[in-house]
PDB file of the backbone (N, CA, C, O) and the ligand in Angstrom, with CONECT records:
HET     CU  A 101       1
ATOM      1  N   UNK A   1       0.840  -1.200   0.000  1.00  0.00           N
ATOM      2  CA  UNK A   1       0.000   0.000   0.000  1.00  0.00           C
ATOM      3  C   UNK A   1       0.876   1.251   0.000  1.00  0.00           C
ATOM      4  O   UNK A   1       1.887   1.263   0.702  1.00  0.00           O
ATOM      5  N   UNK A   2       0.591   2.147  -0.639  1.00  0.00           N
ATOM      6  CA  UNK A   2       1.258   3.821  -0.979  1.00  0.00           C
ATOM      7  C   UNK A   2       0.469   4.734   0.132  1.00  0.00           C
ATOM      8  O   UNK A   2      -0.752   4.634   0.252  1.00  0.00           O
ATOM      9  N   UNK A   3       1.110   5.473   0.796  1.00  0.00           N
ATOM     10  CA  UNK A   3       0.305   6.424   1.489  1.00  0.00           C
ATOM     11  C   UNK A   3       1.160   7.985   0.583  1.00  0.00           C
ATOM     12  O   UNK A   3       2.311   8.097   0.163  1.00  0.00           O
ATOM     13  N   UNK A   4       0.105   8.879   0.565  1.00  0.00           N
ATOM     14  CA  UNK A   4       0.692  10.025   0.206  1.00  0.00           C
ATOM     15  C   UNK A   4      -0.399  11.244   0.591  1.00  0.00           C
ATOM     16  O   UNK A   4      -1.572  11.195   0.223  1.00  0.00           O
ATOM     17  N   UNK A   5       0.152  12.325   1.371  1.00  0.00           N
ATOM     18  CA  UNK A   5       0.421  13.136   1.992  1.00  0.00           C
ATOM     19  C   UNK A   5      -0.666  14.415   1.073  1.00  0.00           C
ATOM     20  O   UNK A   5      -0.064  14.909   0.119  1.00  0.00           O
ATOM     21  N   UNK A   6      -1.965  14.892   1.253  1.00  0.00           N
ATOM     22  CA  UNK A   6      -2.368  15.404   0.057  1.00  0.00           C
ATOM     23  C   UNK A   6      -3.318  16.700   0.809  1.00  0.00           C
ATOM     24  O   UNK A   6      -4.284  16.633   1.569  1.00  0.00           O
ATOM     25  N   UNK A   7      -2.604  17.840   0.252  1.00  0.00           N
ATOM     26  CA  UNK A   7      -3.388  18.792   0.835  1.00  0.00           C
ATOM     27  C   UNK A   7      -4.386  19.446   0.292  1.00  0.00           C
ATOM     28  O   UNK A   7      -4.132  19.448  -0.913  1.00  0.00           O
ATOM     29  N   UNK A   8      -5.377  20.005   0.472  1.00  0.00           N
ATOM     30  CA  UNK A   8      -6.365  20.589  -0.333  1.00  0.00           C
ATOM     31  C   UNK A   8      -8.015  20.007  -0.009  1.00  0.00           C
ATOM     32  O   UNK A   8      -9.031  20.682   0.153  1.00  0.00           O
ATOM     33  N   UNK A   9      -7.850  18.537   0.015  1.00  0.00           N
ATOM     34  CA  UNK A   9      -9.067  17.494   0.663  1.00  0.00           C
ATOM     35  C   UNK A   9      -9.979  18.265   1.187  1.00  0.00           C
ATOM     36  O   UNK A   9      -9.653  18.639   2.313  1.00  0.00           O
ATOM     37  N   UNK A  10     -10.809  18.586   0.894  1.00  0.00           N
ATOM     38  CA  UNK A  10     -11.721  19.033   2.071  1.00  0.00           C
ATOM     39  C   UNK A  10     -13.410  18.002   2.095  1.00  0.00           C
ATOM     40  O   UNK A  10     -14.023  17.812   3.145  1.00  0.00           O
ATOM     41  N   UNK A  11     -13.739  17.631   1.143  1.00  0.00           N
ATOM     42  CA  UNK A  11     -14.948  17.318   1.199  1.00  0.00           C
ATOM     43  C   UNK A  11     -15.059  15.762   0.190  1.00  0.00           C
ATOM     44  O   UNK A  11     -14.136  15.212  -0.410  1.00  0.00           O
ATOM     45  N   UNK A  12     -16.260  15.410   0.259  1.00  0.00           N
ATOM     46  CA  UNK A  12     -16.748  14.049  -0.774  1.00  0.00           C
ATOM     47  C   UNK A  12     -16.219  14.452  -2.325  1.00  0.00           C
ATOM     48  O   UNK A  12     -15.704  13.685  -3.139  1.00  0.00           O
ATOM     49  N   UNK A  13     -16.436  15.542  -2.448  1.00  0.00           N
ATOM     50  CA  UNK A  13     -15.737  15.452  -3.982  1.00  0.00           C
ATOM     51  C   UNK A  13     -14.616  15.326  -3.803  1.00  0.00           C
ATOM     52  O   UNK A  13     -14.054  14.801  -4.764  1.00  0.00           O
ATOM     53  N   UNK A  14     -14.037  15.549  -3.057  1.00  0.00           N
ATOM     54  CA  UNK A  14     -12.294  15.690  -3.569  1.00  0.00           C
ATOM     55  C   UNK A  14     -12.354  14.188  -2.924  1.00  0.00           C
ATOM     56  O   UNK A  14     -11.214  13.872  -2.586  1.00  0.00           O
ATOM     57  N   UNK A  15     -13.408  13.043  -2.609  1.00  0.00           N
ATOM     58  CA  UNK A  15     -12.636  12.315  -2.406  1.00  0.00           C
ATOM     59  C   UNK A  15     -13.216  11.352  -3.682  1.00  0.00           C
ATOM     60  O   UNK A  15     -12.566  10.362  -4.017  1.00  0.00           O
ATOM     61  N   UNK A  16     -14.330  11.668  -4.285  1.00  0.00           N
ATOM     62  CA  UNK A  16     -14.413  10.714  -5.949  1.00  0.00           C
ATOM     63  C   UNK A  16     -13.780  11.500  -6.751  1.00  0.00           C
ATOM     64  O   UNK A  16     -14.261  11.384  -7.879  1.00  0.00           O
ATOM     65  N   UNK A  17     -12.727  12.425  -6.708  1.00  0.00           N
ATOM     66  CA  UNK A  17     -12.080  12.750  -8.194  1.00  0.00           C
ATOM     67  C   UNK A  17     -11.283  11.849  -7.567  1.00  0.00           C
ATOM     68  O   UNK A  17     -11.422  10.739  -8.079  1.00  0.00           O
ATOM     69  N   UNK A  18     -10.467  11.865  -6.626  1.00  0.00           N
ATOM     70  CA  UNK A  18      -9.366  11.302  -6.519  1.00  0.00           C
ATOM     71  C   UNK A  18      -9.475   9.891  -6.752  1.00  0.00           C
ATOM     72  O   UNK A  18      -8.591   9.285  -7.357  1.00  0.00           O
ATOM     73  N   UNK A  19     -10.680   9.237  -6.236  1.00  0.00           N
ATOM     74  CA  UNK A  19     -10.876   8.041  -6.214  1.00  0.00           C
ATOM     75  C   UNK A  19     -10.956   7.706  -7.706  1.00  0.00           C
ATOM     76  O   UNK A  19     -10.512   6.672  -8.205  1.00  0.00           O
ATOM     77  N   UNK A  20     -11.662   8.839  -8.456  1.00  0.00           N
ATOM     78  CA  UNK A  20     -11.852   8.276 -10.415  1.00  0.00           C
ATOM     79  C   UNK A  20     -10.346   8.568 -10.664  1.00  0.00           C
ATOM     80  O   UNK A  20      -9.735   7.644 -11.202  1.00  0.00           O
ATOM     81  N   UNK A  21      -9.747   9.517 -10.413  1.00  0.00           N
ATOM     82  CA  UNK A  21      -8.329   9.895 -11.001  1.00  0.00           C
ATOM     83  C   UNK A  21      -7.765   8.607 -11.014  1.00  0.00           C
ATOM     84  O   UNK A  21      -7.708   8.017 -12.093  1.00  0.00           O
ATOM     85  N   UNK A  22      -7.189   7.886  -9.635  1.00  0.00           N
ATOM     86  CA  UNK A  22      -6.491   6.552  -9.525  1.00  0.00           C
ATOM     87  C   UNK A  22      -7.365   5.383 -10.402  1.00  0.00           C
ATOM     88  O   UNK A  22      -6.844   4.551 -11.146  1.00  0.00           O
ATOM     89  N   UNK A  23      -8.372   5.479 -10.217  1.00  0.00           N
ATOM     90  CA  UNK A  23      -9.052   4.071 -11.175  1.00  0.00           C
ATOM     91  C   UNK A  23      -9.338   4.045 -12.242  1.00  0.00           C
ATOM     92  O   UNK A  23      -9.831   3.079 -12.824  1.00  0.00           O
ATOM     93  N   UNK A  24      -8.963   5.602 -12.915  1.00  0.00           N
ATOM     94  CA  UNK A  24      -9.116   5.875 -14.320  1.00  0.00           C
ATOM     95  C   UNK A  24      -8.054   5.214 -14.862  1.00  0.00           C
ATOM     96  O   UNK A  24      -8.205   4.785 -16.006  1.00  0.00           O
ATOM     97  N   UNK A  25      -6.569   4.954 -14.071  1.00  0.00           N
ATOM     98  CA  UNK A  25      -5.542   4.722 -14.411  1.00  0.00           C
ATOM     99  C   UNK A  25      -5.394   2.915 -14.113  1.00  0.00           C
ATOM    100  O   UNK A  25      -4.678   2.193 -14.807  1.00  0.00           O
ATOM    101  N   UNK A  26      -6.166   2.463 -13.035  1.00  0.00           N
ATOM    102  CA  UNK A  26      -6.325   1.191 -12.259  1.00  0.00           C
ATOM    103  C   UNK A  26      -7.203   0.896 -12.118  1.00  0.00           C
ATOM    104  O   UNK A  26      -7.465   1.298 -10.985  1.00  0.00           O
ATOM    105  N   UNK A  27      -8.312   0.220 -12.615  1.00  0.00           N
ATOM    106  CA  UNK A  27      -9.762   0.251 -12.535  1.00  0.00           C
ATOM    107  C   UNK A  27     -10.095  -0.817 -10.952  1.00  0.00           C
ATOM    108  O   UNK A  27     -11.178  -0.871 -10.369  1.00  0.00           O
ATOM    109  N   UNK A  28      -8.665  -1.652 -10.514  1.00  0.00           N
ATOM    110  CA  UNK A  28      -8.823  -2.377  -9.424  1.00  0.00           C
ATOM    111  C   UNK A  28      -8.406  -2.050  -8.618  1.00  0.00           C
ATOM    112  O   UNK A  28      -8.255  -2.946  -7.787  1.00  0.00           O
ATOM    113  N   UNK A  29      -7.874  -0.575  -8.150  1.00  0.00           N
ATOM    114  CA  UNK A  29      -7.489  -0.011  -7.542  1.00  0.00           C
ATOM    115  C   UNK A  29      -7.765   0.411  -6.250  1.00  0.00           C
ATOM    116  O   UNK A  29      -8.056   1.605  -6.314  1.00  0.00           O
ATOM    117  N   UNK A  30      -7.828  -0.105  -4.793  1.00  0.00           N
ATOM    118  CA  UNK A  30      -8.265   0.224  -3.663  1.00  0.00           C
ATOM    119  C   UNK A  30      -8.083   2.061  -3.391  1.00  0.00           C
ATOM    120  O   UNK A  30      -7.082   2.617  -3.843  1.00  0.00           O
ATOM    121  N   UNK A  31      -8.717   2.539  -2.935  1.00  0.00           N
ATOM    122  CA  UNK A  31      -8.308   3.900  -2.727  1.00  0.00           C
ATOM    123  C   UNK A  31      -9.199   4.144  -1.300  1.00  0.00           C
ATOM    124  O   UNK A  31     -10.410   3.971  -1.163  1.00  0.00           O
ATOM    125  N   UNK A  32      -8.360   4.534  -0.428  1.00  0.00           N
ATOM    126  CA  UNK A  32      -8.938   5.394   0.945  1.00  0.00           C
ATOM    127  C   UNK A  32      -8.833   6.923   0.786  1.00  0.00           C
ATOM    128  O   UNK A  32      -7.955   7.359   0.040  1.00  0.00           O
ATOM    129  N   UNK A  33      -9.552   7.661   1.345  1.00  0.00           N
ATOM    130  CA  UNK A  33      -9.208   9.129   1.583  1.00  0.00           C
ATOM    131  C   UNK A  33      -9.758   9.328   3.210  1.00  0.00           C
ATOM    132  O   UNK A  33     -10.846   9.223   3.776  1.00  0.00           O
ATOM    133  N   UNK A  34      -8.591   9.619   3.547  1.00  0.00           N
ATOM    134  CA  UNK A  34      -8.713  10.270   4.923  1.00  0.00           C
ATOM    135  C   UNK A  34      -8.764  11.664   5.309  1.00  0.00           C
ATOM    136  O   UNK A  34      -7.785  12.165   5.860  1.00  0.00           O
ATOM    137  N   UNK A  35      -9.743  12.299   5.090  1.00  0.00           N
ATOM    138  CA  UNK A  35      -9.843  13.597   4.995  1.00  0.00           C
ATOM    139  C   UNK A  35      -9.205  14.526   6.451  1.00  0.00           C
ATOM    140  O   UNK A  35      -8.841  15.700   6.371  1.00  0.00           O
ATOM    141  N   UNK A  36      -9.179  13.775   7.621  1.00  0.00           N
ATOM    142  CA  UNK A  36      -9.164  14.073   8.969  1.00  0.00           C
ATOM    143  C   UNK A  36      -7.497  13.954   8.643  1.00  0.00           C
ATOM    144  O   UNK A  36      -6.935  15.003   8.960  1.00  0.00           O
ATOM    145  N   UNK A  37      -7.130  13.549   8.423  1.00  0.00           N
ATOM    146  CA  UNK A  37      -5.432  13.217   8.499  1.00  0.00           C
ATOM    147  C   UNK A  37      -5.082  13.896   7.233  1.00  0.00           C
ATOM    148  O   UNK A  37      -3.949  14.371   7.319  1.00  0.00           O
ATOM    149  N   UNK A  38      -5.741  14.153   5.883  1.00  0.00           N
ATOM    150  CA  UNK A  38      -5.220  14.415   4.431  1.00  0.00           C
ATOM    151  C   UNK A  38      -4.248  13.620   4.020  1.00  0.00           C
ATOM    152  O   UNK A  38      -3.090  14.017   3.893  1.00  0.00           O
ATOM    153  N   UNK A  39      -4.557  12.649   3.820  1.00  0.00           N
ATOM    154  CA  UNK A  39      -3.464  11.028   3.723  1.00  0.00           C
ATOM    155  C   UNK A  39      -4.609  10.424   2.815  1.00  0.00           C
ATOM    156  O   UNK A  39      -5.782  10.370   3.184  1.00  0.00           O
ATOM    157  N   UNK A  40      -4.099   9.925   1.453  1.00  0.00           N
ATOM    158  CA  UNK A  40      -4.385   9.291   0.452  1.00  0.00           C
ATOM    159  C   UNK A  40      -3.783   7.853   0.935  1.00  0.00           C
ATOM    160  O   UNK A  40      -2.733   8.010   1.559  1.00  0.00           O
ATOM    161  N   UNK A  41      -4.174   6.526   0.805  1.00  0.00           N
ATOM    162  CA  UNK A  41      -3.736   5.132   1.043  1.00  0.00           C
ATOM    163  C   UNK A  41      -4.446   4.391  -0.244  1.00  0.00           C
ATOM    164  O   UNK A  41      -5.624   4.038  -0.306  1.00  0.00           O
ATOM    165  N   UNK A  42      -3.365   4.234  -1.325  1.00  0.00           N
ATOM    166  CA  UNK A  42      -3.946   3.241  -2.312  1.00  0.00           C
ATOM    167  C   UNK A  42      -2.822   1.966  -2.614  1.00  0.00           C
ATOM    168  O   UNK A  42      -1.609   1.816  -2.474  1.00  0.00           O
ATOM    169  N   UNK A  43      -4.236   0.961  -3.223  1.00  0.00           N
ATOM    170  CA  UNK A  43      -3.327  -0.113  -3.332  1.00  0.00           C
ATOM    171  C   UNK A  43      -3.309  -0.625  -4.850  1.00  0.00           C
ATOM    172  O   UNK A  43      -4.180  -1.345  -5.339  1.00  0.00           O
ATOM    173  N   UNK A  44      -2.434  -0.250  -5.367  1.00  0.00           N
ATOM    174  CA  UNK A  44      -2.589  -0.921  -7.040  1.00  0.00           C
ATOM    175  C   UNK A  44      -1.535  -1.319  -7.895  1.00  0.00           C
ATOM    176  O   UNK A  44      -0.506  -1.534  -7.255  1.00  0.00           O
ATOM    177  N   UNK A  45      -1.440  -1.471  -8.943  1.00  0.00           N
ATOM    178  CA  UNK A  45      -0.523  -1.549  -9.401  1.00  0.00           C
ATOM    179  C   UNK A  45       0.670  -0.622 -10.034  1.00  0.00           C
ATOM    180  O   UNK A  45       1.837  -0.826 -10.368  1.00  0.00           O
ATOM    181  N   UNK A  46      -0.258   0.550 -10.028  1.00  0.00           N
ATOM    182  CA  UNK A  46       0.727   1.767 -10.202  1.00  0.00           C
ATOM    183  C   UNK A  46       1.702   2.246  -9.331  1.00  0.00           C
ATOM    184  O   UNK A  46       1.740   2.089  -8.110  1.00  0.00           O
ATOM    185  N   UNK A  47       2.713   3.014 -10.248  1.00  0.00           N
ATOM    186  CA  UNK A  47       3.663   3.545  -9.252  1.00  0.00           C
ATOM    187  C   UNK A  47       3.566   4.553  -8.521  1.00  0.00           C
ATOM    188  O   UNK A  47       2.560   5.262  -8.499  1.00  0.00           O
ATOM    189  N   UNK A  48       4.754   4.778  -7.723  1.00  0.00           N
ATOM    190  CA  UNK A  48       3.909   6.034  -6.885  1.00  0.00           C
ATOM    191  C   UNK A  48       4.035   7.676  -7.701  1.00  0.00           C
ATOM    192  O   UNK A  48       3.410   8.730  -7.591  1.00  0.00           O
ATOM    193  N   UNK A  49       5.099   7.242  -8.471  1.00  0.00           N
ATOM    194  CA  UNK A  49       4.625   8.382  -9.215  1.00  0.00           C
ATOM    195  C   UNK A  49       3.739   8.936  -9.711  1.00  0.00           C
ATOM    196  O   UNK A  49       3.403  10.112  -9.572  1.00  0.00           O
ATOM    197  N   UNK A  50       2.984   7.601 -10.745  1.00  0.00           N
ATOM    198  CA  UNK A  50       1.495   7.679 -11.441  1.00  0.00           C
ATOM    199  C   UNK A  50       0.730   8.274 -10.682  1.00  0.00           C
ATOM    200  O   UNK A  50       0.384   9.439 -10.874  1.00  0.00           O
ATOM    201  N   UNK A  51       0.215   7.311  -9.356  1.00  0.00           N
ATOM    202  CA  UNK A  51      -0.779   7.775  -8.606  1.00  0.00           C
ATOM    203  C   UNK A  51      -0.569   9.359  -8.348  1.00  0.00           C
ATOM    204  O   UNK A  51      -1.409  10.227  -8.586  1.00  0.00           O
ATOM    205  N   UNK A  52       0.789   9.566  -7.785  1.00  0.00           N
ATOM    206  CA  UNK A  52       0.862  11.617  -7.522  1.00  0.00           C
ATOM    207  C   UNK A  52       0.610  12.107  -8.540  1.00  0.00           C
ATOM    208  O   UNK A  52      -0.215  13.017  -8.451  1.00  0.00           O
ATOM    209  N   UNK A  53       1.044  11.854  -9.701  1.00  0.00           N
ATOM    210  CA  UNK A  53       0.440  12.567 -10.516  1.00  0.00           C
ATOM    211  C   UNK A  53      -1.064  12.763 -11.340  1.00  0.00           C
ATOM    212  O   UNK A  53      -1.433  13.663 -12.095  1.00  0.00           O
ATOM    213  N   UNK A  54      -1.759  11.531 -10.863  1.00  0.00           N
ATOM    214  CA  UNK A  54      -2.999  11.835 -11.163  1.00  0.00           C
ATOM    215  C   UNK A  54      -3.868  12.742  -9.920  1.00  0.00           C
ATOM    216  O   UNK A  54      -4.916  13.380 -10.030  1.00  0.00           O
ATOM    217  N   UNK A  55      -3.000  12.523  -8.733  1.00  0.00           N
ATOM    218  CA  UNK A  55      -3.607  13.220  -7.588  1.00  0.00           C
ATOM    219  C   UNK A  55      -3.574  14.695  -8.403  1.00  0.00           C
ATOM    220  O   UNK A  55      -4.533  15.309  -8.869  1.00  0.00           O
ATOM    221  N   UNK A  56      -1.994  15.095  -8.420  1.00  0.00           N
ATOM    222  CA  UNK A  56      -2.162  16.796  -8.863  1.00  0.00           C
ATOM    223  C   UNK A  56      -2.796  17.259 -10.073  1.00  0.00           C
ATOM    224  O   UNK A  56      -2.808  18.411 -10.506  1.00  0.00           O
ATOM    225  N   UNK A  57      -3.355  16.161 -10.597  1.00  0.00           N
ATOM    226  CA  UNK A  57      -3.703  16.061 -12.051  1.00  0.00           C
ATOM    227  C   UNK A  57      -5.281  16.444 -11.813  1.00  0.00           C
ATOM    228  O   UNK A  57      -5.972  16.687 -12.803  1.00  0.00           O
ATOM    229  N   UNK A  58      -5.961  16.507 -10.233  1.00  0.00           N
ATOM    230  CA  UNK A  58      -7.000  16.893 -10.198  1.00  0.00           C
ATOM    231  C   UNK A  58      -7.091  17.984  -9.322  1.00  0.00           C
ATOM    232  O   UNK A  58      -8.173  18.260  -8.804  1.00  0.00           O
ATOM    233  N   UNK A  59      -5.888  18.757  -9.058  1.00  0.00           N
ATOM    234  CA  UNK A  59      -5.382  20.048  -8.515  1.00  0.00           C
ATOM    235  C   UNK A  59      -5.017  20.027  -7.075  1.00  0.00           C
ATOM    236  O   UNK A  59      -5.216  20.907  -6.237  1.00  0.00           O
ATOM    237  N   UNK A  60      -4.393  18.758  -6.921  1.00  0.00           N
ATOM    238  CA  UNK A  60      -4.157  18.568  -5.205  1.00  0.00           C
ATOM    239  C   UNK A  60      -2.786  18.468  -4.857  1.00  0.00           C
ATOM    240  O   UNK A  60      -2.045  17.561  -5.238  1.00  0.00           O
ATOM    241  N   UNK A  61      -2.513  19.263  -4.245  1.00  0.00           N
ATOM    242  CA  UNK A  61      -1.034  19.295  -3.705  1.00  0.00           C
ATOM    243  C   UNK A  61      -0.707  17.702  -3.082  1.00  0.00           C
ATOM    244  O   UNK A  61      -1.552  17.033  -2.487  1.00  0.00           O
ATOM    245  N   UNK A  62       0.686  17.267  -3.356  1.00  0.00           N
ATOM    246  CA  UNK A  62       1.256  16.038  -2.841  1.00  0.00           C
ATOM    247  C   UNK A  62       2.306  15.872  -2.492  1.00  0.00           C
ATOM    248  O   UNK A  62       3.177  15.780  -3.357  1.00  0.00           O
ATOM    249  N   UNK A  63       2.662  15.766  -1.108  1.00  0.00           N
ATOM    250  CA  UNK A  63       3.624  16.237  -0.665  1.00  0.00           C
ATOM    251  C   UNK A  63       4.600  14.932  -1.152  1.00  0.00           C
ATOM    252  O   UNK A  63       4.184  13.910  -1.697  1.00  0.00           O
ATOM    253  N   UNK A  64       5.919  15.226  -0.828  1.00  0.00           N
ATOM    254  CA  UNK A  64       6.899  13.838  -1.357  1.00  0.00           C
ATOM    255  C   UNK A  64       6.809  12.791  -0.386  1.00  0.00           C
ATOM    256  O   UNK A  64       7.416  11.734  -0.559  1.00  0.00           O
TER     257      UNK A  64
HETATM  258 CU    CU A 101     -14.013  18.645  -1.854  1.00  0.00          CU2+
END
């Protein structure tokens, strides 16, 4: 599992873009959003690059 660090989260949408962003790329893709912590936890086959970049790819800061 990838955890990554994601600021901006505030509500249910930001947690189905993120969730379509990663499964657009991984359609089997586990995805948590922890909005209370701002900690993304996915499990797939992508790298962790991919996944950050589809995170910022829906305007969300990601920390390294
Ligand atoms: Cu939101």
């Amino acid at each position: 599992m990838q955890v990554f660090k994601v600021q901006g989260m505030s509500c249910e949408h930001c947690v189905r873009a993120i969730t379509h962003a990663v499964q657009k790329l991984d359609e089997a893709a586990e995805v948590e959003v922890d909005l209370a912590d701002g900690e993304v936890r996915v499990s797939s086959r992508l790298s962790i690059a991919e996944v950050a970049e589809a995170i910022r790819g829906e305007g969300y800061e990601v920390s390294p």
